[in-house]
C-alpha positions as CSV (number, residue, x, y, z in Angstrom):
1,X,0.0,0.0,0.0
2,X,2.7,2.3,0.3
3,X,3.4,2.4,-3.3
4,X,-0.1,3.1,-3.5
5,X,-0.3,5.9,-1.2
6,X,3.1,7.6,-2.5
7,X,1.4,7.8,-5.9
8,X,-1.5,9.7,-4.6
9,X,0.5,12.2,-2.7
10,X,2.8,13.1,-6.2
11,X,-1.5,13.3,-7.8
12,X,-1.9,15.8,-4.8
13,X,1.3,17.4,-5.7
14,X,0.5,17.9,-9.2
15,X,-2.5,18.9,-9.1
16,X,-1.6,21.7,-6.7
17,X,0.6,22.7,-9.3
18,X,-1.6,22.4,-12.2
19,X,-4.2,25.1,-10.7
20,X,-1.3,27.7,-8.7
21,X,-2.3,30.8,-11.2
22,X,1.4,31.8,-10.8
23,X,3.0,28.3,-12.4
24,X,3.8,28.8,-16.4
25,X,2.4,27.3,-18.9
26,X,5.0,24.9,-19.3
27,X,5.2,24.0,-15.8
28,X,1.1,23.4,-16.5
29,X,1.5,21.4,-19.5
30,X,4.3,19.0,-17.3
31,X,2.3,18.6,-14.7
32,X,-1.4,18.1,-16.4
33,X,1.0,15.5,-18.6
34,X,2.8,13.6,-15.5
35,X,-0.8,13.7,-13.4
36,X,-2.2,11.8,-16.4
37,X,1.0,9.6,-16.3
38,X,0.1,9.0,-12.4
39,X,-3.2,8.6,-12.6
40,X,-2.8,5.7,-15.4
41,X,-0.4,4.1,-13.1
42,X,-3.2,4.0,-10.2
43,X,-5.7,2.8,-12.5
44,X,-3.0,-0.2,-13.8
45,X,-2.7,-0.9,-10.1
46,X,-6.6,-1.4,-9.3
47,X,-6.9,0.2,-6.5
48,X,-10.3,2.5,-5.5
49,X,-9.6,6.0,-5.6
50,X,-9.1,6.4,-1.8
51,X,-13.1,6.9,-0.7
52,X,-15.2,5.0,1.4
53,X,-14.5,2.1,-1.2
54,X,-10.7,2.0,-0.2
55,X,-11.9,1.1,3.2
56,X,-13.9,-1.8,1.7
57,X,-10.8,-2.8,-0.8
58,X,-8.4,-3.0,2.1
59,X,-11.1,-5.1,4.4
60,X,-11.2,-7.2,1.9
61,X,-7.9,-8.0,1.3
62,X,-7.7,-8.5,4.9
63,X,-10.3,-10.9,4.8
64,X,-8.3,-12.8,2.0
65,X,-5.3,-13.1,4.1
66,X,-6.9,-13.8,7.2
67,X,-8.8,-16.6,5.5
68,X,-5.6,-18.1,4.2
69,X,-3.6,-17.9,7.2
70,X,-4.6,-20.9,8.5
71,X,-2.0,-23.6,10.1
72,X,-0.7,-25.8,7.7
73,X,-2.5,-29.1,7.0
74,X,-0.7,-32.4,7.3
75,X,1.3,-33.7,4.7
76,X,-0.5,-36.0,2.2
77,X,0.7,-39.3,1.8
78,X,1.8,-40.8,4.7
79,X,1.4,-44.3,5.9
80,X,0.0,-42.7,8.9
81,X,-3.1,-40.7,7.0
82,X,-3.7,-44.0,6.0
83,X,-4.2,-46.1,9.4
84,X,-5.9,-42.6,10.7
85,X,-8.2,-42.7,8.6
86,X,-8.9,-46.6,9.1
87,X,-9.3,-46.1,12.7
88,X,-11.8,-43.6,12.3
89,X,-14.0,-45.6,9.5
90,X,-14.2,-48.8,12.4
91,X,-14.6,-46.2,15.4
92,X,-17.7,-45.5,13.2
93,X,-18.8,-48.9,12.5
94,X,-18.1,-49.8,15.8
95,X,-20.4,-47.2,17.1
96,X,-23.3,-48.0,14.7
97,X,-23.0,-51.7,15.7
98,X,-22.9,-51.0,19.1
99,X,-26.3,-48.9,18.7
100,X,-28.4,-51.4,17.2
C-alpha cells in the first residue's frame, strides 16, 4: 500500500501545481501531462480512488489473508493418514453396531 499511497501524494502534488495561477504554462503542460502519467499508473494498479471504497478494498484484502492464514495441513501421503483414517472408519462402525 505504500506504493499506493506515494502515488497519490505526487497526484496531490501535481494537481496543486496544475491550478497555482502563478506556475507557467509549461510548468502546466508538465504537470497536467505527468498527473495523467500517475493517474494511469493507479488505474493499472486497481486500487479505488481512496473513498469510502478503499476502506472496503483494504477489508477485503484482509479478509483474503486472514482466510488463508490458517496452520498448515498435514502432509499427504503418509502411511500414517492412511491407518488414521482406518481407525476412524471402524470407530464409526463400531459405534453403529454398538447402537443397534
Amino acid at each position: 500500500m505504500g506504493l499506493i499511497e506515494g502515488l497519490r501524494r505526487k497526484l496531490r502534488a501535481v494537481a496543486a501545481v496544475v491550478e497555482d495561477p502563478g506556475a507557467t504554462e509549461h510548468e502546466k503542460a508538465n504537470a497536467a501531462a505527468l498527473r495523467a502519467r500517475l493517474e494511469q499508473r493507479l488505474k493499472d494498479a486497481g486500487v479505488p480512488k481512496g473513498d469510502w471504497t478503499d476502506n472496503a478494498f483494504r477489508f477485503g484484502k484482509w479478509a483474503k489473508r486472514l482466510k488463508n492464514s490458517a496452520s498448515p495441513s498435514s502432509a499427504r501421503g503418509d502411511w500414517t493418514d492412511d491407518a488414521f483414517r482406518f481407525g476412524k472408519a471402524l470407530r464409526r462402525g463400531y459405534k453403529r453396531w454398538l447402537s443397534e
